[in-house]
C-alpha positions, 0 to 999 in steps of 0.5 A, spaced: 502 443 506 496 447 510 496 452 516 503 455 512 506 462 516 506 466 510 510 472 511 511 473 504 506 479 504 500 483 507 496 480 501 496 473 502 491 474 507 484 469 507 477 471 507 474 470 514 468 466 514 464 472 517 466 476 511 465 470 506 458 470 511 457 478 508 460 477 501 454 471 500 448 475 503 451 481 498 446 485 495 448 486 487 447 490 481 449 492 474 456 497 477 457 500 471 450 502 471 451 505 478 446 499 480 449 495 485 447 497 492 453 493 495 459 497 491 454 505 493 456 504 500 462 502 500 465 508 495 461 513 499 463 509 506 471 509 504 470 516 502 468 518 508 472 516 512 476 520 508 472 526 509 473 526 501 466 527 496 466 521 492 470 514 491 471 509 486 472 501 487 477 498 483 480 492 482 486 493 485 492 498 487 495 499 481 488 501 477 487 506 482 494 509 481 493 509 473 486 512 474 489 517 478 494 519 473 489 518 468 485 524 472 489 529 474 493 530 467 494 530 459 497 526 454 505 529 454 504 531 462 509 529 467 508 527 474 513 526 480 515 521 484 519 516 488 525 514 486 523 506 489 516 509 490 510 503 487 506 508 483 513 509 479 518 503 479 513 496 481 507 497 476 509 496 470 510 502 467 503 504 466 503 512 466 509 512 460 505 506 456 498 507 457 497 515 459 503 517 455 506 522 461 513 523 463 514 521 470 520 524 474 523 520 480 527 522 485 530 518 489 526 516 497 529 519 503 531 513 508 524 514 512 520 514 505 519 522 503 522 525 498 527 532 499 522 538 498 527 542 496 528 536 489 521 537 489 522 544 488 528 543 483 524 538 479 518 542 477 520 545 470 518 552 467 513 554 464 517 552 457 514 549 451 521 546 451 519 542 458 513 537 459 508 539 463 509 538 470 503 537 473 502 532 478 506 530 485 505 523 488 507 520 495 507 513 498 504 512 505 506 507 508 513 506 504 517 500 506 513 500 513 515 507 515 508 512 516 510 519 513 510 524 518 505 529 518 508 536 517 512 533 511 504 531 508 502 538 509 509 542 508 509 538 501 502 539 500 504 547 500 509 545 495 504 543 491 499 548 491 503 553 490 506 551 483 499 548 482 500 541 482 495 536 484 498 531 490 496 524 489 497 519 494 499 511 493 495 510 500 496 502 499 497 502 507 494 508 509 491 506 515 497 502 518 500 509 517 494 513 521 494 507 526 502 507 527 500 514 529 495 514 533 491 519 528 485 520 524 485 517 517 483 524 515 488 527 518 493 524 513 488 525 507 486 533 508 493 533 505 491 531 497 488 532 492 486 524 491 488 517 494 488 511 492 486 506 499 487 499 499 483 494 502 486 486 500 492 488 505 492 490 512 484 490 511 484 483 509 478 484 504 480 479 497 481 483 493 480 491 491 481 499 492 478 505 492 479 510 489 477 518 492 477 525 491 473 531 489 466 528 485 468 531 478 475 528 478 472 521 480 467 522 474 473 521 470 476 516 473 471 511 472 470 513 464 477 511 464 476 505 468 471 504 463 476 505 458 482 501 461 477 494 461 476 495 469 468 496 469 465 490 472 457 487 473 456 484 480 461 487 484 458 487 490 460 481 491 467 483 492 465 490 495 461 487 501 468 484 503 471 491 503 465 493 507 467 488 512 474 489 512 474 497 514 469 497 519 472 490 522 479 490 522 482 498 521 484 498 529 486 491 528 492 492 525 496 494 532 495 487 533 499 486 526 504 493 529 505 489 535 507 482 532 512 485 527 515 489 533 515 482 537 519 479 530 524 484 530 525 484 538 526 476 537 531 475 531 535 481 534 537 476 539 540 472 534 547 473 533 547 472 525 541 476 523 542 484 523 535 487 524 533 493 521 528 495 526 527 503 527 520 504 532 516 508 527 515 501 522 508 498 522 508 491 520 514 490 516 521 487 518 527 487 514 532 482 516 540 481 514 543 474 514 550 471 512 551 471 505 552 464 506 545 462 508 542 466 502 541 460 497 538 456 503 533 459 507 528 461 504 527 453 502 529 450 509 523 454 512 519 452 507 520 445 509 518 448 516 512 450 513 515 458 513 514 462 506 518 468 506 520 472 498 527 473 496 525 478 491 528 483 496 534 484 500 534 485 506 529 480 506 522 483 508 517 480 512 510 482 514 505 481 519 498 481 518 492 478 520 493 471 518 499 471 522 499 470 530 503 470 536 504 464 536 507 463 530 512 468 531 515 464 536 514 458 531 518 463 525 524 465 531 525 458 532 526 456 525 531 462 523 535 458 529 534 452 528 537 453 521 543 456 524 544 452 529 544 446 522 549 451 517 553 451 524 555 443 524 555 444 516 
C-alpha cells in the first residue's frame, strides 16, 4: 500500500526531492581527515545556531549521547537523568556497558523536568565510598512538552554549583524553541553540551550534531572514532542536514498545529480520552476502551493509517509528511472503527 499516513513516528519522514536534489549535487570528502566540505558546514552551521564553538556530525541521536558521556566523564563516574529520560532508559544501556559510568535516575515530573531539590539530593559527596557525580542530563522536548525556560537555567545554576556538566538530549529542540517562540540559543546558553537531531521534525534521513566547547568535541570525535562511528563521504548525508535546518526549522508550526487539530478531532469522540495540554508540539496521546486495544492498530492499517502500540496511552506524532488532510482521513477511521465495534 503506498501514500500510507504513518503517525507512528517524526522519524519516519522521507527525503524530499529538493533535498535529495542537494544530497546528489553534495561536495564530499575524507570525514575522518576532516576533508568533507559538506560535513564542515553543517557542523560550524549547527553550532552556530547554537552560539556553541564547535559541532560534531553523527549517525544518530543515541551516538550523540554516548559521545556526550563519553566527554564529559571518567570511567566509575556517574551521571543523573530521567527516570523515562531516552539518554537513560531507551538506548540500550551504553552509558553502563560501554563508558562504565553509573546513571542515577530520578523520576520525570508530568511536565518532563526532574525535581531540583531530587537533583540536589542526588549529587553524592565528595566520598570515595560514592562514585563520582559528574554530570546532569535533560531532555527537551519529553513526551512533546518543551522545558520551560527558568527551569533550564535554575537547573543549570545547580549545576555549576556542584560543578556538574549539563548535557542536553535536544533530539526535539527546535519543537521546543518553535512551540515558544524563542531562539534555539535561548534554550542552549543554558548547557555545557547538546546533541541536536536532524532526521525528526527537520526531515533530513539520517544524523545528529553533536556541539559544545572546541576542546570537549575533540574528544568526542576520538571516541566516535573509537565506537566505530567515523565515516568517508558523509557529505552526502550532511548536505540533507543542511537543507533541513535552513528549510524546515519554522515549519514545524505546521507539524504543532496538525497535532492541536488532532487532538481537538478525536476529543469530539465519546470513547477516546485525550490527553491534550496547550504547550504539547507535535505529539498526541490517545486512550481508547480496553476492548479495542487488540484491534485498532490493524483496522487502521487496513485503512492505510500506522500507529505503534508499543506505548500506551497510544502516542501519535505529526510531522512533515503528514497534512490536513490526512488528519481528517485519521479522525474518520477512529470513528469509523467505533461505529463497526459498536454493531459487534
Amino acid at each position: 500500500m503506498t501514500n500510507l499516513i504513518d503517525f507512528r513516528s517524526d522519524t519516519v519522514t522521507k527525503p524530499t526531492d529538493a533535498m535529495r536534489k542537494c544530497m546528489n549535487e553534495a561536495s564530499v570528502g575524507d570525514d575522518v581527515m576532516r576533508e568533507d566540505p559538506t560535513v564542515n558546514r553543517l557542523e560550524r552551521a549547527v553550532s552556530e545556531l547554537f552560539h556553541m564553538e564547535s559541532g560534531l556530525f553523527v549517525s544518530s541521536g543515541t551516538q550523540s549521547n554516548l559521545l556526550a558521556l563519553f566527554s564529559h566523564c571518567e570511567r566509575g563516574d556517574e551521571y543523573i537523568a530521567g527516570q523515562e529520560a531516552h539518554s537513560y532508559l531507551e538506548e540500550g544501556g551504553g552509558g553502563a556497558i560501554l563508558a562504565s559510568l553509573q546513571p542515577q535516575p530520578i523520576p520525570n515530573e508530568p511536565d518532563g523536568t526532574i525535581s531540583l531539590t531530587s537533583i540536589r539530593n542526588a549529587i553524592k559527596p565528595n566520598d570515595f565510598h560514592f562514585a563520582r557525580t559528574r554530570l546532569l542530563c535533560l531532555e527537551n522536548t519529553w513526551h512533546g512538552y518543551p522545558l520551560p525556560i527558568d527551569y533550564l537555567s535554575d537547573a543549570s545554576i545547580i549545576a555549576q554549583n556542584h560543578n556538574l556538566r549539563f548535557h542536553l538530549d535536544g533530539a526535539r529542540i527546535f519543537n521546543a524553541a518553535v512551540a515558544q517562540d524563542i531562539d534555539v540559543c535561548q534554550i542552549s546558553s543554558n548547557f555545557d553540551s547538546i546533541s541536536a537531531c536532524l532526521s525528526k521534525g527537520l526531515g533530513a534521513p539520517v544524523g545528529s550534531v553533536l556541539c559544545g566547547p572546541r576542546e570537549f568535541i575533540d574528544v568526542a570525535r576520538r571516541w566516535r572514532k573509537v565506537l566505530g562511528g567515523g565515516w568517508r563521504q558523509a557529505g552526502i548525508l550532511a548536505a540533507a542536514g543542511l537543507y533541513s535546518i535552513k528549510n524546515n526549522i519554522r515549519r514545524l508550526k505546521d507539524d504543532h498545529d496538525h497535532a492541536a487539530l488532532l487532538a481537538e478531532l478525536l476529543g469530539e469522540i465519546d470513547e477516546i480520552s485525550v490527553d491534550n495540554p496547550k504547550l504539547r508540539t507535535n505529539m498526541v496521546w490517545v486512550e481508547i476502551p480496553e476492548g479495542s486495544i487488540p484491534y485498532i492498530e490493524s483496522y487502521l492499517r487496513a485503512q492505510g493509517i500506522l500507529i505503534s502500540m508499543d506505548d500506551y496511552p497510544i502516542r501519535l506524532v505529526t510531522h512533515l509528511d503528514l497534512t490536513e488532510t490526512d488528519i481528517h482521513i485519521t479522525v474518520e477511521a477512529f470513528k469509523s472503527f467505533f461505529r463497526e465495534q459498536g454493531k459487534i
